[in-house]
C-alpha positions as CSV (number, residue, x, y, z in Angstrom):
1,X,0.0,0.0,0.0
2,X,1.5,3.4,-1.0
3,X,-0.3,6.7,-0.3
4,X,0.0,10.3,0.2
5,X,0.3,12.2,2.9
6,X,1.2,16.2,4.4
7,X,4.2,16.0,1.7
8,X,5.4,12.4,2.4
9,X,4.5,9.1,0.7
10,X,4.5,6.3,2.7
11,X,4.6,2.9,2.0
12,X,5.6,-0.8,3.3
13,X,9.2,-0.6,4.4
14,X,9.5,2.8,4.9
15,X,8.5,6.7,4.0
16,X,10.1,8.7,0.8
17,X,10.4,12.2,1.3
18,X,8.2,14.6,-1.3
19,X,10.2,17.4,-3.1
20,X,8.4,17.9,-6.0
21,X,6.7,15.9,-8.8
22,X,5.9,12.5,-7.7
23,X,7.1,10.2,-5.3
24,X,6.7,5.9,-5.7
25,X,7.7,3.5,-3.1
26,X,7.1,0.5,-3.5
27,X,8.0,-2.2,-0.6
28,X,11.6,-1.7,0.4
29,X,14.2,-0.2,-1.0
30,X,15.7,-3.6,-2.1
31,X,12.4,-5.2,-3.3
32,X,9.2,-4.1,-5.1
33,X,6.1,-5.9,-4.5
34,X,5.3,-7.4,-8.1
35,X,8.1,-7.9,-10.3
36,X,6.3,-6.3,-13.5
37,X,5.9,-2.9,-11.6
38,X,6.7,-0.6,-13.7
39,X,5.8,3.5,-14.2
40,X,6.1,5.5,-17.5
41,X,6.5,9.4,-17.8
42,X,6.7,10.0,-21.4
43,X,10.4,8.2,-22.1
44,X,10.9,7.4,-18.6
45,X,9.7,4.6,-16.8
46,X,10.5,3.2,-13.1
47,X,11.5,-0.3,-13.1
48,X,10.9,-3.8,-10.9
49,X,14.3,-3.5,-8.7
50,X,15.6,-0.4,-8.9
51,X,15.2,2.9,-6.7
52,X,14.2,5.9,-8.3
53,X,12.5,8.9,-8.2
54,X,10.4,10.2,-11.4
55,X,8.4,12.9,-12.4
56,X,5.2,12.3,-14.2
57,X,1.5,13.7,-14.9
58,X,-1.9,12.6,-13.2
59,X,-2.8,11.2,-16.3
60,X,0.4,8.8,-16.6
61,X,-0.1,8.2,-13.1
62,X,-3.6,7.2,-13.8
63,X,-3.4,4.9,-16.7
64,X,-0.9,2.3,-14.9
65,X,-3.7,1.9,-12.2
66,X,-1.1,1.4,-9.6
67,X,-0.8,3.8,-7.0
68,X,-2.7,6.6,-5.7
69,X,-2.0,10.4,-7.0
70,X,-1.9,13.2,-5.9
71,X,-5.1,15.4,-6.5
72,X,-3.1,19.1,-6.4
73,X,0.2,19.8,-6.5
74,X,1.7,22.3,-3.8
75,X,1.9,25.6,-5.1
76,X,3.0,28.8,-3.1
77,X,2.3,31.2,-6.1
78,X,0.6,34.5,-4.7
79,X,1.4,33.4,-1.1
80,X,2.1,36.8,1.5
81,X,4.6,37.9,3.5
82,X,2.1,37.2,6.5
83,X,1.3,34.0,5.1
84,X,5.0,33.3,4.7
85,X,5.9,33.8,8.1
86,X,2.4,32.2,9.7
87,X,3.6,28.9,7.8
88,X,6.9,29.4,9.0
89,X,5.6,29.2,12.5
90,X,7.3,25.6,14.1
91,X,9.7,23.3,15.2
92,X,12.3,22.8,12.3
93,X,15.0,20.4,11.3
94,X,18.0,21.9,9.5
95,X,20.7,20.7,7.1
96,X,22.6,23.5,5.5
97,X,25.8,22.8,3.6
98,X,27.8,25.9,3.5
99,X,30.9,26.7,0.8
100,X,33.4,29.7,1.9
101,X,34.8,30.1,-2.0
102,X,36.9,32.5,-0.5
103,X,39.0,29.7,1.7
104,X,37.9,26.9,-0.6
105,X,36.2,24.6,2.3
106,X,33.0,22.7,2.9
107,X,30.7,23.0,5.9
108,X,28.2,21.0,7.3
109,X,25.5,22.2,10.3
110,X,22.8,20.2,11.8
111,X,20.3,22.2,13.4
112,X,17.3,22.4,15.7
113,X,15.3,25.4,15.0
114,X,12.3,26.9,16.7
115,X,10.3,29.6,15.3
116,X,7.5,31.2,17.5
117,X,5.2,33.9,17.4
118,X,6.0,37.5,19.2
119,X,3.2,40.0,19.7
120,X,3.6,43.5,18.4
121,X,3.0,45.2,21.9
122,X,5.9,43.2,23.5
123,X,8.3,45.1,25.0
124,X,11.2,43.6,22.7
125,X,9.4,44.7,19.9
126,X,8.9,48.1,20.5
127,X,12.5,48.3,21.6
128,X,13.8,47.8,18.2
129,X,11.7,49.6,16.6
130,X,12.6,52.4,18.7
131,X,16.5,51.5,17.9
132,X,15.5,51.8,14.3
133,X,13.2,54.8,14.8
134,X,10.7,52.8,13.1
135,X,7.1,53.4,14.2
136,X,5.6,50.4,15.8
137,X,2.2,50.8,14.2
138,X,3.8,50.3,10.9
139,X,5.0,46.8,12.0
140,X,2.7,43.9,10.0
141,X,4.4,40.9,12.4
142,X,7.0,39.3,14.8
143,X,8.8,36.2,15.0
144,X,11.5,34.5,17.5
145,X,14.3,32.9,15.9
146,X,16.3,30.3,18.2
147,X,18.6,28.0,17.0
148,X,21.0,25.0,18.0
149,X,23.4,23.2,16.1
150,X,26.4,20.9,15.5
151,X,29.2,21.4,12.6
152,X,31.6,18.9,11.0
153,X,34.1,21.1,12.3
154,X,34.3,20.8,15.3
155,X,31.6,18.0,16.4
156,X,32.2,19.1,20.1
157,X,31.2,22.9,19.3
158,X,27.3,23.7,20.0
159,X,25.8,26.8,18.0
160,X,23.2,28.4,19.3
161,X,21.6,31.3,19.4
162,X,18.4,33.9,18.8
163,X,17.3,36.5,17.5
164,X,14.0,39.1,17.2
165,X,12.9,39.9,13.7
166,X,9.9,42.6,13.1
167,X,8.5,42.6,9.9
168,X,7.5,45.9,8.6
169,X,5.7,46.7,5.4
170,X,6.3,49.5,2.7
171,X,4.6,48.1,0.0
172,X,2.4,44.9,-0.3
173,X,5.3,42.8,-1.1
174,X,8.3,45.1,-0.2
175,X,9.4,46.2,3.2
176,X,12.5,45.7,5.9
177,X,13.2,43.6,8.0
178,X,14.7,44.8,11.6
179,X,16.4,42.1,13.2
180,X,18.1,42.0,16.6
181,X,21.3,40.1,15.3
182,X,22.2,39.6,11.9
183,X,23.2,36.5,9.8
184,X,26.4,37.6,8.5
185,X,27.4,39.3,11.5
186,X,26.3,38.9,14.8
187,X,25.5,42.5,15.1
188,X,21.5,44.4,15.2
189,X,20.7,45.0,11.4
190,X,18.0,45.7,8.9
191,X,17.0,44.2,5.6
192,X,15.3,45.1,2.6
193,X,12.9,42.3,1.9
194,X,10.4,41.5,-1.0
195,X,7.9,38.5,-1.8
196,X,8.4,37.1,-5.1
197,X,5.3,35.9,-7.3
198,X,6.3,32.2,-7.0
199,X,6.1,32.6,-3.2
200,X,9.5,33.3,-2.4
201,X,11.1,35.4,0.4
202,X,14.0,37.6,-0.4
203,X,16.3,38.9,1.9
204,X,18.9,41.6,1.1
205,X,20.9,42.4,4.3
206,X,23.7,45.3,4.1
207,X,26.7,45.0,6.8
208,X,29.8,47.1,7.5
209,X,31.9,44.5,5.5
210,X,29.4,42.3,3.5
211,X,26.6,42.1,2.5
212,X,23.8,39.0,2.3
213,X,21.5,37.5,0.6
214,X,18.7,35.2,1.4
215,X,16.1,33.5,-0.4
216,X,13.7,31.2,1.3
217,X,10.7,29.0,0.0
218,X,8.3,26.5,0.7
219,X,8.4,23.0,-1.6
220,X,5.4,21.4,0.5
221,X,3.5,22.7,3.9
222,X,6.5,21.1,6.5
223,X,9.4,21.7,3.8
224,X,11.4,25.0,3.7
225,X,14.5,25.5,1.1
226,X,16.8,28.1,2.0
227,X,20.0,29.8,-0.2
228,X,22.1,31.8,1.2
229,X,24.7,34.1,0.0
230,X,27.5,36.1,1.3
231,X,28.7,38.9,-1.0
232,X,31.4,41.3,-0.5
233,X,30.8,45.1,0.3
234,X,30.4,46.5,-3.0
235,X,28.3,43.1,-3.9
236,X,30.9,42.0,-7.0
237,X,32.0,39.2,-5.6
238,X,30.6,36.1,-3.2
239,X,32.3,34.9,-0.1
240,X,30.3,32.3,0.7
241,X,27.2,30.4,-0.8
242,X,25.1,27.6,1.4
243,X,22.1,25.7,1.0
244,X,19.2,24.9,3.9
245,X,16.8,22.0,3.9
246,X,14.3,22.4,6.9
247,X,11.8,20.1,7.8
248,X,9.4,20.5,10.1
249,X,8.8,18.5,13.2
250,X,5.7,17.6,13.3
C-alpha cells in the first residue's frame, strides 16, 4: 500500500520524502512488491528492482492503475509575507551545507530550530523599533528565531543562538526587516525584503563589511528550502554560498 500524505509518501518498508513531482515506493528499498511494476513518464519509466524517483503527470499516473495520485500539486504562487511567516511558524529540522569560496572549504550544520510567534506590543518589539526609529504601528508581524546546532568542524562545538525579527511593510510585497542580530554578522541589522510571485522570500541584508542574501521558500506545507549568499561590500563578488533544507517537526 502506497499513499500520500502532508508531503510524504508512505509505503511498506518505509516513508520517501516529497520534493516535487511525484514520489513511488514501493515495498523496500531492495524489493518491489510485483516484479512487472513498472511507471512510465513519457520516455521514462520506473523499473521492478531499482530505486528511483520520477516525475510524471496525473494522467500517466492514472493509466498504470497502480498507485494513488496526488489530487493538487503544492503551489506557493501568490502566497504573502504574513502567510509566509504564519507557515513558518514551528519546530524545524536543518541541514545546511555551507561553501566559503573564498578559503575553498566545505561545511556541514545540523540544526534544531524553533520559530514562534511575538506580539507587536511586547516590549522587545517596541525596543527595536525604537533602535531603528521605526514606528511600531507600521509593524505587520513578529517572530522569534532560536537556533541550536552541531558542525563537521568541530563536532564538540554547539551553535546556538536567537534573534527578534519585526517585519515591517512598505509596499504589499516590499518592506525591511529589523532584526536584533544579523546573519552575516552577529550585530542588530536591517534588511530590505520582497515576496516574489512564486512565493518566495527575499532577503537583502547590508553590513559594515558584507553584504547578504537570502532566499527562502516553501516546496510542500513542512518543507522549507533556504539559499544563502554572502557577498562582498560593494556586492561584485561572493564569499560564501550555502544551502538549507528544513523540515518540520511535526
Amino acid at each position: 500500500e502506497v499513499f500520500f500524505w502532508s508531503g510524504v509518501w508512505e509505503g511498506e518498508g518505509g516513508m520517501a520524502f516529497l520534493t516535487s513531482g511525484l514520489v513511488v515506493r514501493r515495498g523496500g528499498w531492495g524489493k518491489v512488491a510485483a516484479s512487472e511494476t513498472r511507471l512510465r513518464s513519457g520516455n521514462s519509466r520506473w523499473k521492478a528492482g531499482r530505486r528511483a524517483v520520477v516525475r510524471c503527470s496525473e494522467a500517466a499516473a492514472k493509466s498504470t492503475g497502480e498507485v494513488p495520485v496526488q489530487t493538487g500539486v503544492y503551489s506557493t504562487a501568490g502566497m504573502t509575507v504574513e502567510d509566509f511567516f504564519k507557515n513558518s511558524i514551528g519546530s524545524w529540522r536543518s541541514m545546511r551545507s555551507s561553501h566559503n569560496l573564498a578559503m575553498s572549504f566545505m561545511e556541514e550544520v545540523n540544526s534544531e530550530i524553533e520559530i514562534e510567534p511575538v506580539e507587536l506590543a511586547h516590549e522587545s518589539v517596541l525596543a527595536i523599533c525604537k533602535q531603528y526609529e521605526t514606528d511600531p504601528a507600521t509593524a505587520a508581524t513578529a517572530i522569534k528565531m532560536s537556533w541550536e546546532g552541531t558542525s563537521d568542524w568541530d563536532e564538540d562545538e554547539v551553535l546556538e543562538g536567537s534573534t527578534l525579527l519585526v517585519l515591517v511593510k512598505d509596499e504589499d510585497a516590499k518592506g525591511r526587516l529589523l532584526r536584533s542580530e544579523g546573519y552575516a554578522e552577529t550585530v542588530p541589522a536591517v534588511g530590505e525584503w520582497s515576496m516574489e510571485a512564486d512565493g518566495t522570500f527575499v532577503l537583502i541584508t547590508p553590513y559594515e563589511r558584507a553584504s547578504a542574501e537570502e532566499r527562502i521558500w516553501f516546496t510542500t506545507p513542512n518543507m522549507r528550502v533556504r539559499v544563502s549568499f554572502i557577498r562582498t561590500q560593494t556586492g561584485e563578488g561572493v564569499l560564501t554560498a550555502s544551502m538549507s533544507t528544513e523540515i518540520r517537526e511535526l
